[in-house]
N, C-alpha and C positions, 0 to 999 in steps of 0.2 A: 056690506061692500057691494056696490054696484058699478055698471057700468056709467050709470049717469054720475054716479061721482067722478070716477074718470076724465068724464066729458067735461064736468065744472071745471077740475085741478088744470086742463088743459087750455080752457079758454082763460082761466083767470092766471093761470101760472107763467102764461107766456107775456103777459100784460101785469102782471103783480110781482115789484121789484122785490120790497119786502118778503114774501112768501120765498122768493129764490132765495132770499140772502137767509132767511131760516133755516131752509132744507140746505144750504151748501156749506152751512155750521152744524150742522149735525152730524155726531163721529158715529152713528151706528146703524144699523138697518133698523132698529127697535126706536131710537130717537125722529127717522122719519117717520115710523110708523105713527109715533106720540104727534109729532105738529100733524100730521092730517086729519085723525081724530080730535083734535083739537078744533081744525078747521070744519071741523064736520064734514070732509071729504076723504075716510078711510076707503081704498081701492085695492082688488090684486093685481098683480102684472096679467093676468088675462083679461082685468079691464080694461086695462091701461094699451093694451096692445090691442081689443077692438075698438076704442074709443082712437085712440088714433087714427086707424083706418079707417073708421067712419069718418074722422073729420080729413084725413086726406083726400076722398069721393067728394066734398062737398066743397072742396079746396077750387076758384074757377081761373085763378091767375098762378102764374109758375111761381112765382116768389110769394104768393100766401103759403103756396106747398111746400117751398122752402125753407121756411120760415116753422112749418110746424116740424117739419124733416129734423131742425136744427133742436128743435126745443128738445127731440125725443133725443138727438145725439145727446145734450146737457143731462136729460134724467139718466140714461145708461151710463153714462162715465162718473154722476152723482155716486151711483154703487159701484164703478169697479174702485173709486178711488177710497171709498169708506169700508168696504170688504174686499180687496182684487183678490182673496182667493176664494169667495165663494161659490164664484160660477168657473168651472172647471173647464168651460170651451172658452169664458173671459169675455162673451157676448152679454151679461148682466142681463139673461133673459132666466135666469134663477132667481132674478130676488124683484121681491114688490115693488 
C-alpha cells in the first residue's frame, strides 16, 4: 500500500468510468478492497488523504481543484453508503 498507488486510483479514477462503476457495485469495504488489488492499486485512507493533497497543491485552475474536490466527495459517501455505520462522526475518514 502506497502512496503512489493513491495517486494512480486518483488520476485514473476520476477519468476511468468502468473503475467507478466497479467500486459503486461493491456492497462491502472488503469488496473494494478486492477491485483494487486487483487493479493493482491497493491504498490506506492515509494514502488516499495525502495523495489528495498532494494533487490539490498541484491543482493550477479552480475547477481542476474542483473537480478533484468532487472525486473525493464520491469516494467518501462510496463508504458511508456501503457501511454508514462504520465511521462514527459519519465523515468515512475510518475506512480505506
Amino acid at each position: 500500500m502506497t502512496i503512489g498507488n493513491a495517486l494512480k486510483f486518483i488520476k485514473r479514477g476520476m477519468t476511468d468510468k468502468g473503475l467507478r462503476a466497479r467500486l459503486n457495485a461493491a456492497t462491502s469495504v472488503q469488496a473494494v478492497e478486492e477491485i483494487l488489488i486487483e487493479e493493482n492499486i491497493p491504498f490506506s485512507t492515509h494514502d488516499f488523504d495525502e495523495a489528495f493533497h498532494h494533487q490539490l497543491t498541484l491543482c493550477q485552475e479552480e475547477e481542476e481543484a474542483d473537480q478533484l474536490k468532487e472525486f473525493r466527495m464520491w469516494w467518501t459517501l462510496l463508504f458511508q453508503l456501503i457501511e454508514p455505520a462504520a465511521c462514527p462522526s459519519g465523515c468515512g475518514g475510518c475506512n480505506p
